[in-house]
C-alpha positions as CSV (number, residue, x, y, z in Angstrom):
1,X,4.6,10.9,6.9
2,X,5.8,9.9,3.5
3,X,5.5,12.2,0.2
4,X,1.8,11.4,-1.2
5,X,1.7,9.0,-3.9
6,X,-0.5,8.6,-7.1
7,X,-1.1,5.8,-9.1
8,X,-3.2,4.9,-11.7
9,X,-5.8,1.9,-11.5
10,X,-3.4,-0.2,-14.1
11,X,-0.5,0.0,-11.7
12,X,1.2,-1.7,-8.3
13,X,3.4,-0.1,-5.8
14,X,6.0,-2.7,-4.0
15,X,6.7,-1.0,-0.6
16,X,9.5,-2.2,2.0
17,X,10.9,-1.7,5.6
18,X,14.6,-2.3,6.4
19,X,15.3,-3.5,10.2
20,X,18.7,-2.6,11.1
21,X,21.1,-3.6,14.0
22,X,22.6,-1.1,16.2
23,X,25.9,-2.2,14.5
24,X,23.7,-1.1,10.9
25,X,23.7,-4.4,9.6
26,X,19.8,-5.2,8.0
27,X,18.2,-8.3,9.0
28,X,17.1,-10.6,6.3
29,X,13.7,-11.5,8.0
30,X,11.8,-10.0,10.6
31,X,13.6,-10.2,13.8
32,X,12.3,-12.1,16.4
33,X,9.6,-11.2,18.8
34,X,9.3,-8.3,16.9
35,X,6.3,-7.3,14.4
36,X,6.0,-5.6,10.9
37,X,2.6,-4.2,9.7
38,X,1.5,-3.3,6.1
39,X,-1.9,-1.7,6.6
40,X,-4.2,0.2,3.8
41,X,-7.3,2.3,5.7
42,X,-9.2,1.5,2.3
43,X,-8.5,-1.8,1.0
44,X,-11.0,-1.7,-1.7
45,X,-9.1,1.2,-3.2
46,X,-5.0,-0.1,-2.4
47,X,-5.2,-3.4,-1.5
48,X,-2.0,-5.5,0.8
49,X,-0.4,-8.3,-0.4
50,X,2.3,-9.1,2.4
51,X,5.5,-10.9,0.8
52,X,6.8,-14.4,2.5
53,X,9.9,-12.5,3.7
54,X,7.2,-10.3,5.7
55,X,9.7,-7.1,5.2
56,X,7.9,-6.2,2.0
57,X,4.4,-6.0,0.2
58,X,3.1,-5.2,-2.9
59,X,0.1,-2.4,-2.8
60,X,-2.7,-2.9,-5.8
61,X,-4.5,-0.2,-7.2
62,X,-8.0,-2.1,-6.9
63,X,-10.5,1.1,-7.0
64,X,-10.3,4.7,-7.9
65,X,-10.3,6.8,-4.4
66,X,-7.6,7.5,-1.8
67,X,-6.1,5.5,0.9
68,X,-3.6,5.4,4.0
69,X,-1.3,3.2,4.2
70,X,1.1,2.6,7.1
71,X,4.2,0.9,7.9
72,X,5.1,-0.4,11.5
73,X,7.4,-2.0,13.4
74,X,6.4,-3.3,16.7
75,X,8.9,-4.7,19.5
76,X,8.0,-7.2,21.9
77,X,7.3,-4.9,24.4
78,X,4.9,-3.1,22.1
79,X,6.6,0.3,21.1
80,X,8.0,0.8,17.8
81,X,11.1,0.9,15.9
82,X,12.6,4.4,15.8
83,X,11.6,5.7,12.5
84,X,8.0,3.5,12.4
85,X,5.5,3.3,12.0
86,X,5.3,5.5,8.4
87,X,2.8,6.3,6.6
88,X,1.7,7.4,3.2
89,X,-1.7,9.0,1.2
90,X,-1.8,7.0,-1.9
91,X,-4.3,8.7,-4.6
92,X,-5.3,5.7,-7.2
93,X,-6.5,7.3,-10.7
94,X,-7.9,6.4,-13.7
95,X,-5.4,4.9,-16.3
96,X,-5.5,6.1,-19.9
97,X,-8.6,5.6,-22.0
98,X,-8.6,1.7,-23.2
99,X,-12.4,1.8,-24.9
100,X,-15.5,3.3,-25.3
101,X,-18.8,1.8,-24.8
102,X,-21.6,3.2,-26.7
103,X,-25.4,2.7,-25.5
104,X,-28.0,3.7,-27.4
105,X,-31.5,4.5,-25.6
106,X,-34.9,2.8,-26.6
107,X,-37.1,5.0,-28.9
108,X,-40.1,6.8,-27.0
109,X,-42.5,9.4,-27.7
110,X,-41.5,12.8,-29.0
């Protein structure tokens, strides 16, 4: 498992795999046959936005809370890459103070 992460709620985490051959030369897209996951176990706190090259996502900080997220790469006879899958806690916080919103009560009896 990766280092934890925090974030704060006005931030976005890009997040990446690279596939290498076994002569340790990186594909450009996802090999074929083969499978690469980006999943959050709390998308209403980081959500997943998968990129076109489907090597890389961006993670948004869409509620305060605390997610898993988790990296994999299947092959096509279902096990994984040697290093995947991977996976990270990733703590989203509250940003710095922007405003203040005052309410004052209705009056009542003392």
């Amino acid at each position: 498992m990766a280092n934890p992460i925090t974030m704060t709620s006005d931030q976005k985490l890009a997040v990446g795999v690279t596939i290498l051959d076994k002569g340790g030369e990186a594909f450009a897209t996802v090999p074929p046959n083969h499978a690469v996951s980006f999943t959050s176990s709390d998308p209403s706190v980081v959500g997943v936005a998968v990129r076109p090259d489907g090597l890389n996502a961006d993670l948004s900080s869409d509620n305060i809370g605390t997610s898993e997220v988790i990296v994999s790469v299947t092959k096509p006879d279902g096990t994984h890459l040697i290093g995947s899958p991977d996976a990270t806690m990733i703590t989203v916080a509250n940003a710095e103070p922007g405003s203040a919103n005052i309410t004052f009560g209705a009056p009542e009896p003392e």
